[in-house]
Every structure is written in structure tokens, then in C-alpha cells.
Backbone as a chain_set.jsonl record, in Angstrom:
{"seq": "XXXXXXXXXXXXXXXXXXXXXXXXXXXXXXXXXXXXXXXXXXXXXXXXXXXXXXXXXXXXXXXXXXXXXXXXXXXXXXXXXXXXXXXXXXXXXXXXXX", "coords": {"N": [[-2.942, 8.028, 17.637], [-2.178, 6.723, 14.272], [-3.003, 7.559, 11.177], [-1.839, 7.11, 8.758], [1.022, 5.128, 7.247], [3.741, 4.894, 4.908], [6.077, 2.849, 3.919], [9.106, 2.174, 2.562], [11.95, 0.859, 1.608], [13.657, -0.181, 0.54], [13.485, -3.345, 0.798], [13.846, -3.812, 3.73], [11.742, -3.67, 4.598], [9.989, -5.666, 5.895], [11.697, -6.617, 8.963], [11.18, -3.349, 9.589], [8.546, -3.39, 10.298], [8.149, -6.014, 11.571], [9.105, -4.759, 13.653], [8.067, -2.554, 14.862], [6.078, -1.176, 17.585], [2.483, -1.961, 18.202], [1.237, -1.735, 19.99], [1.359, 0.579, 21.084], [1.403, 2.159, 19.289], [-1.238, 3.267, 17.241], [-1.672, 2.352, 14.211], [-3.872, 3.15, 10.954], [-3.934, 2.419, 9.004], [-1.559, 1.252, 6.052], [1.185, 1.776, 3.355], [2.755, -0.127, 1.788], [6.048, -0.705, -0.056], [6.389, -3.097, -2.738], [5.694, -6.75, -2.84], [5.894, -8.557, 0.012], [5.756, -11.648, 1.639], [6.134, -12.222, 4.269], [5.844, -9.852, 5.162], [3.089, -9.515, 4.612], [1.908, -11.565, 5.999], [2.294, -11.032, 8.876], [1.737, -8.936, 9.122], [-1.524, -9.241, 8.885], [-1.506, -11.503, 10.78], [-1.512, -8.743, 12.955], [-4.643, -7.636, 12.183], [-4.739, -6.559, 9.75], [-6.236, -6.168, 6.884], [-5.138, -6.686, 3.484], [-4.386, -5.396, 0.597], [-3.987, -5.493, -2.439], [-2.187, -3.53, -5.327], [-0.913, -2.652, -7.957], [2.182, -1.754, -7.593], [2.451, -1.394, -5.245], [1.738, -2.811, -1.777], [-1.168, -2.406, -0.108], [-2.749, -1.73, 3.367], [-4.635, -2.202, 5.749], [-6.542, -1.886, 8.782], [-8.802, -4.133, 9.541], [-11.146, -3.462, 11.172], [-11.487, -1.021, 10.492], [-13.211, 2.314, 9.113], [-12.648, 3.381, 6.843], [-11.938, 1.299, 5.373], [-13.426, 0.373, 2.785], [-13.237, 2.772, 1.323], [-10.262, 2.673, 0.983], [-10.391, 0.381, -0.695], [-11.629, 1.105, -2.4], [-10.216, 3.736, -3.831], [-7.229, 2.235, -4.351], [-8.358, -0.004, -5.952], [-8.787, 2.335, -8.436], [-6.46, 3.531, -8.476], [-4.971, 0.707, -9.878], [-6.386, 0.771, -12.12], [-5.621, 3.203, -13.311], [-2.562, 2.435, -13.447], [-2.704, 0.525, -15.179], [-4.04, 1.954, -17.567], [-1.397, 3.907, -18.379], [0.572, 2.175, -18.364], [0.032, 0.78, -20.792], [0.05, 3.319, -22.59], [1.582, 4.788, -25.456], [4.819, 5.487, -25.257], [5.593, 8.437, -26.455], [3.255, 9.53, -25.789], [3.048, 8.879, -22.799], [5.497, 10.381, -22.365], [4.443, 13.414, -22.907], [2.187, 13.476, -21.077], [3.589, 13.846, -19.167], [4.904, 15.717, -19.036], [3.112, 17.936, -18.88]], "CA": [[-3.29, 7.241, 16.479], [-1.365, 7.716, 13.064], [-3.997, 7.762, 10.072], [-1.012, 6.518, 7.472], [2.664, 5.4, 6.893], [4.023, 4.396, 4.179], [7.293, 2.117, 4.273], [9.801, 2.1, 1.222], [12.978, 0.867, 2.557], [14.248, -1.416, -0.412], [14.693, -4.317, 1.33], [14.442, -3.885, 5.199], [10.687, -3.517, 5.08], [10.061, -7.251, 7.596], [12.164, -5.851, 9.805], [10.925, -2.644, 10.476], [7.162, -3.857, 10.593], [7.828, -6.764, 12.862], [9.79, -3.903, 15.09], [6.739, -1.701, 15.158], [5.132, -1.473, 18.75], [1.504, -1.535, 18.06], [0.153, -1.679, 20.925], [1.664, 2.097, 21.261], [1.229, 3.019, 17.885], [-2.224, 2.361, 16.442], [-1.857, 2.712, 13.015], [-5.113, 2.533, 10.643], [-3.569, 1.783, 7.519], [-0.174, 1.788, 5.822], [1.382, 1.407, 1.751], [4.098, -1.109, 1.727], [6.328, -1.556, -1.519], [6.768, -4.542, -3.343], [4.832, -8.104, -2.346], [6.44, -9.244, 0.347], [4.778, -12.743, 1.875], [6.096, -11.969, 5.462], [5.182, -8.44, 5.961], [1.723, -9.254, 4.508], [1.747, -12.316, 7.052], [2.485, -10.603, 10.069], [0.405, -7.449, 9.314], [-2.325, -10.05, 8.695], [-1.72, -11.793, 12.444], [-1.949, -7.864, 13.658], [-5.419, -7.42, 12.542], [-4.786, -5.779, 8.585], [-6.528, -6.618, 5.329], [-4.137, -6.702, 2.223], [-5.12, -4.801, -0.656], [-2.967, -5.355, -3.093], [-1.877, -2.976, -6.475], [0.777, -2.702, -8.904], [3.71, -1.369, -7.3], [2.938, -1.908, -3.75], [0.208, -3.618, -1.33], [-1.787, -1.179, 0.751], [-2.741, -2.495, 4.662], [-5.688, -1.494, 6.481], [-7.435, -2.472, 9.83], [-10.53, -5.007, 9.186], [-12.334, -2.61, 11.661], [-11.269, 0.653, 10.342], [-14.465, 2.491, 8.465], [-11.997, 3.3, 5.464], [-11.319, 0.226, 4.276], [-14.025, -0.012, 1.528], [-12.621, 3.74, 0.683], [-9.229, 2.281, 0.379], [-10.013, -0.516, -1.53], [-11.769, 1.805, -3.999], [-8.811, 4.2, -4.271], [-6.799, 1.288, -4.991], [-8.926, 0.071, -7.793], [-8.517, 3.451, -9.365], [-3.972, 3.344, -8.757], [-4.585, -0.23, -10.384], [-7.336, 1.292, -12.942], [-4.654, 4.185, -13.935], [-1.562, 2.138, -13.957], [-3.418, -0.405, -16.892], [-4.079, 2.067, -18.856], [-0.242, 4.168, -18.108], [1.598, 1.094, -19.178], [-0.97, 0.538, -22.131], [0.23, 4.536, -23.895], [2.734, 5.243, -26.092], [6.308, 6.617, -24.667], [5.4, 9.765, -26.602], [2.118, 10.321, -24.987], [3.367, 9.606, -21.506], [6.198, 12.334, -22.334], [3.84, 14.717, -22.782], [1.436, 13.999, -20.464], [4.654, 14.376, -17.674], [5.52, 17.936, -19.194], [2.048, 18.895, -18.559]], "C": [[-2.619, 7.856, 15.245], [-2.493, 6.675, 11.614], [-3.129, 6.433, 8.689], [-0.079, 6.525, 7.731], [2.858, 4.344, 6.057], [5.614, 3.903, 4.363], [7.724, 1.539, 2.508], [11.219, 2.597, 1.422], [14.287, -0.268, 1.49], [14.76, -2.611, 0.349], [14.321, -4.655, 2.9], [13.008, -3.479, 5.673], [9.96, -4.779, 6.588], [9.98, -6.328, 8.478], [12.075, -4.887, 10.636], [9.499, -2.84, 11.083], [7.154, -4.86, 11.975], [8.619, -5.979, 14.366], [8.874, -2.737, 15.898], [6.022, -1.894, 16.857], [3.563, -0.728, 18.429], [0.295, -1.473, 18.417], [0.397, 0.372, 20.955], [1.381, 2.819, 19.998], [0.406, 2.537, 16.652], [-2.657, 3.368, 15.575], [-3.127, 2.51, 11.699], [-4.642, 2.017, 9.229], [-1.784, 2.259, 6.753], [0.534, 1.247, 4.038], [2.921, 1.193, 1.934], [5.109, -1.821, 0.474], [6.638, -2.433, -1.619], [5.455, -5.356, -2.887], [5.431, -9.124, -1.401], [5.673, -10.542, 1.912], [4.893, -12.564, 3.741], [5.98, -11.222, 5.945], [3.718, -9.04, 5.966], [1.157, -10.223, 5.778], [1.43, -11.68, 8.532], [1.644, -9.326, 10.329], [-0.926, -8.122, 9.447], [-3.011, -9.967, 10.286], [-1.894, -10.469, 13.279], [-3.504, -6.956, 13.425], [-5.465, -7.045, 10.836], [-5.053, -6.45, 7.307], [-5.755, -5.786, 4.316], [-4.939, -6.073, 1.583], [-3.894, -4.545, -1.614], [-2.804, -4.443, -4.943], [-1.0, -3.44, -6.89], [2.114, -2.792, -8.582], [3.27, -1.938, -5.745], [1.588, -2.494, -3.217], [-0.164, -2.067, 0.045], [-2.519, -2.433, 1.707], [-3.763, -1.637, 5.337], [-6.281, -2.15, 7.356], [-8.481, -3.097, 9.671], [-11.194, -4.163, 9.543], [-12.182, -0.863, 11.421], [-12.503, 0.733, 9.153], [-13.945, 3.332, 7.508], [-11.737, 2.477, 4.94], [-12.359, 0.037, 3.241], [-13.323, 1.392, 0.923], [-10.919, 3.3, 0.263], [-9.318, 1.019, -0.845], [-11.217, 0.066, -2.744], [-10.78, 2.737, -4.896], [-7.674, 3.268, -4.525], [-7.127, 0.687, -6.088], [-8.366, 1.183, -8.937], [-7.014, 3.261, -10.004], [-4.773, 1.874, -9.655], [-4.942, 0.392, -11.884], [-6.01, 1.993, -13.965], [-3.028, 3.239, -14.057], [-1.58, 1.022, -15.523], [-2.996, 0.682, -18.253], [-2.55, 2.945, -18.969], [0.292, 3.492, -19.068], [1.391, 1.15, -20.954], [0.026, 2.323, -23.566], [1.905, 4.08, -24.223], [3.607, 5.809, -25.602], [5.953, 7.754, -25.167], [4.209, 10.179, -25.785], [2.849, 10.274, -23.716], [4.947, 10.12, -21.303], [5.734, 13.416, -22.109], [3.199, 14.961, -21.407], [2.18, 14.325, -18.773], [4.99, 15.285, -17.772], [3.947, 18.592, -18.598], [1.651, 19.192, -17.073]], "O": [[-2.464, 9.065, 15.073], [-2.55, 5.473, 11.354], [-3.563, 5.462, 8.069], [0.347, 7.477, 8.384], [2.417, 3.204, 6.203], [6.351, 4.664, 4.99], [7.103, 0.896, 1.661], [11.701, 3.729, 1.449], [15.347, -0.825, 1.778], [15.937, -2.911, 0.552], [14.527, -5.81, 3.272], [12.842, -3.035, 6.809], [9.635, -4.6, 7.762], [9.084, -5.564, 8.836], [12.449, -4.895, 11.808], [9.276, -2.496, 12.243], [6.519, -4.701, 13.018], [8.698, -6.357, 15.535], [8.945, -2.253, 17.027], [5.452, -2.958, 17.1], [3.34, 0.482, 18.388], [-0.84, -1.324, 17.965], [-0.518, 1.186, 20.831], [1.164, 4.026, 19.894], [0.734, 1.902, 15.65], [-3.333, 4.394, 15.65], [-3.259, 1.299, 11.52], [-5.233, 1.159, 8.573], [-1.11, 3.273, 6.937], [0.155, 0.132, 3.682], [3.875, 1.945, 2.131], [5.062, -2.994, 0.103], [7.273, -2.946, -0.698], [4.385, -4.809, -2.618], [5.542, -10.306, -1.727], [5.205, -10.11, 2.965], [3.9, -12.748, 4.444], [5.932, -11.285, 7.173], [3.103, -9.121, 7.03], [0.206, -9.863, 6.471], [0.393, -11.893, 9.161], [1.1, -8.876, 11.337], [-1.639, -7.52, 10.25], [-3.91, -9.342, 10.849], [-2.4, -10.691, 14.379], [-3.749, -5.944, 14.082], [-6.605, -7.336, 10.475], [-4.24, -7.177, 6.737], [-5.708, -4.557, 4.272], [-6.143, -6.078, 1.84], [-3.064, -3.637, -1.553], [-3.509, -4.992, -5.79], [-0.319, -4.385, -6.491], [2.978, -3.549, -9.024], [3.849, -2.899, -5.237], [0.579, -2.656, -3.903], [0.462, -1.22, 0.682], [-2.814, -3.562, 1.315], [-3.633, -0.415, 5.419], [-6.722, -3.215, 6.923], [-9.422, -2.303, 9.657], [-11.998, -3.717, 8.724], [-12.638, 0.116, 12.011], [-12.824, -0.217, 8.438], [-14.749, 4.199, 7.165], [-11.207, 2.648, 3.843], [-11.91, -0.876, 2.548], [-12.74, 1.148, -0.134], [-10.472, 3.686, -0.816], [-8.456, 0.814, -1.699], [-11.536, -0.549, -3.761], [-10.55, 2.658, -6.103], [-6.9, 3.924, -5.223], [-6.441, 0.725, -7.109], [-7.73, 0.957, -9.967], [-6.542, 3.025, -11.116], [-5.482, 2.491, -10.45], [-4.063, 0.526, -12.735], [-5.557, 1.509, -15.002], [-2.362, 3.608, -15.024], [-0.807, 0.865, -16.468], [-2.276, 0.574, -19.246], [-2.205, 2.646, -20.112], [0.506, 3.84, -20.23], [2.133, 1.405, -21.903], [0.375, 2.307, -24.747], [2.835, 3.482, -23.683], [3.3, 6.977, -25.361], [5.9, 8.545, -24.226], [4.275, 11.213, -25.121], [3.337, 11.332, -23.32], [5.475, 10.217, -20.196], [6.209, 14.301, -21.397], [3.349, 15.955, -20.697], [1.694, 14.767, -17.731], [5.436, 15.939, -16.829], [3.849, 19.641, -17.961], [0.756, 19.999, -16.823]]}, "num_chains": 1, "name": "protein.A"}
């Protein structure tokens, strides 16, 4: 069983998802960049509730007993990229030196 994988492939994400054997490789959740309508499809038909953020959509098993923990740590990434965007270029200068 693999806990997490994240896929950030610019481009050629489909592809490797619908190449996935998952009967052999049962994955419980996985963070997929961008929004793309036929990964989320096909992860869907293999069993995985969407959870979607900012930058990318996060994928998790209906019956996995993290998915309310993921879709609170997701809140948060959405939570923190609001207010991110929201500062001033000088503040988030600083607060990347720190």
C-alpha cells in the first residue's frame, strides 16, 4: 500500500494516472496539479473523492479513514493561500527570508 503520491508532470498527468495499475498499487490518496476534468474523472470511476485547492486537487479513497483529515488540511492550504495572495510583496519578502 503507498500512503501518498503526488504527480506534477506539466502536462502528462492523464496519462500517467490512467497507466497506473491499481489493482497492484493501492494507493490511499494522491496531490495532482492543476484541474484537470479527466484525471479527476477517472480517479473518480477508481473509487477517489476530489478535494479541490488552489494550485492543485488532492484525491483520496471514499473509504480511507483520512479523508475528513485531508479535507481539513486542505481547508487550511486554501485558508493560507487567501490570505498569501491578500499581503503585500514586501511582507511576503520578508516572511520568505525568515
Amino acid at each position: 500500500m503507498i500512503d501518498y503520491c503526488s504527480i506534477d508532470t506539466e502536462g502528462g498527468e492523464y496519462e500517467i494516472v490512467t497507466s497506473m495499475d491499481f489493482e497492484k498499487y493501492r494507493i490511499t490518496s494522491f496531490s495532482i496539479e492543476g484541474d484537470n476534468e479527466d484525471v479527476s474523472q477517472h480517479l473518480h470511476a477508481m473509487g477517489y473523492k476530489c478535494i479541490k485547492s488552489e494550485l492543485d486537487n488532492f484525491y483520496v479513497k471514499r473509504e480511507s479513514k483520512r479523508l475528513f483529515l485531508f479535507t481539513v488540511i486542505v481547508g487550511l492550504y486554501k485558508v493560507y493561500w487567501k490570505i498569501w495572495r491578500r499581503l503585500p510583496k514586501c511582507l511576503q519578502q520578508k516572511w520568505i527570508r525568515i
